[in-house]
N, C-alpha and C positions, 0 to 999 in steps of 0.2 A: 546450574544457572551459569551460563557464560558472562564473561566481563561488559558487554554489549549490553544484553539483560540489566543487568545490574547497574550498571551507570545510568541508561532510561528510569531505573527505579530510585537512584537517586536524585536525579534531576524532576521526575515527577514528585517526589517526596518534598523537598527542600519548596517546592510551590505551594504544593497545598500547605506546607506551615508556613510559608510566608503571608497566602489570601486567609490563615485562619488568626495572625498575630495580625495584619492586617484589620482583618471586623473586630479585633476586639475577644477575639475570642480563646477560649480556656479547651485544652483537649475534651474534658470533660462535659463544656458545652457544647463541643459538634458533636460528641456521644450520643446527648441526648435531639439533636439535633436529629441525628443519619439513625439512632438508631445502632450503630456500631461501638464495641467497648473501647475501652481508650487506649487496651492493651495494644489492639487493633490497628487503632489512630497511629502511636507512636513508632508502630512498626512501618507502616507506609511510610510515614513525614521521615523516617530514616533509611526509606528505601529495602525492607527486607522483604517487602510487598507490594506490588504497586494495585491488586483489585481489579475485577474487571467493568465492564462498560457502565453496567448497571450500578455497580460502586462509586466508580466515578461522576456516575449524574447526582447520587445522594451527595456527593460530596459538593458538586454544583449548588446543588437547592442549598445548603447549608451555609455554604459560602458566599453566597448570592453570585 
């Protein structure tokens, strides 16, 4: 993964825990939310993932 990569997946990560601290919400409850584990979750919201298109819309609906 190039530095490029990775900083998008930081800056995507850092949002979604922002809209999920935002609603109120516990990792655990967009888990059960999306459907995805929380191990999952934490890895995104720190950029070691950022998921693809289909991911990101669950993570939509979740977040409203």
């Amino acid at each position: 993964m190039d530095n490029i990569d990775n900083k998008d997946n930081i800056i995507y990560g850092k949002a979604l825990k922002k809209l999920r601290i935002k609603n109120h919400l516990t990792q655990e409850q967009v888990a059960q939310k999306t459907g995805f584990d929380t191990k999952y979750i934490s890895q995104m919201e720190t950029g070691r993932y950022m998921g693809t298109i289909k991911t990101m819309l669950k993570f939509c609906e979740a977040l409203n």
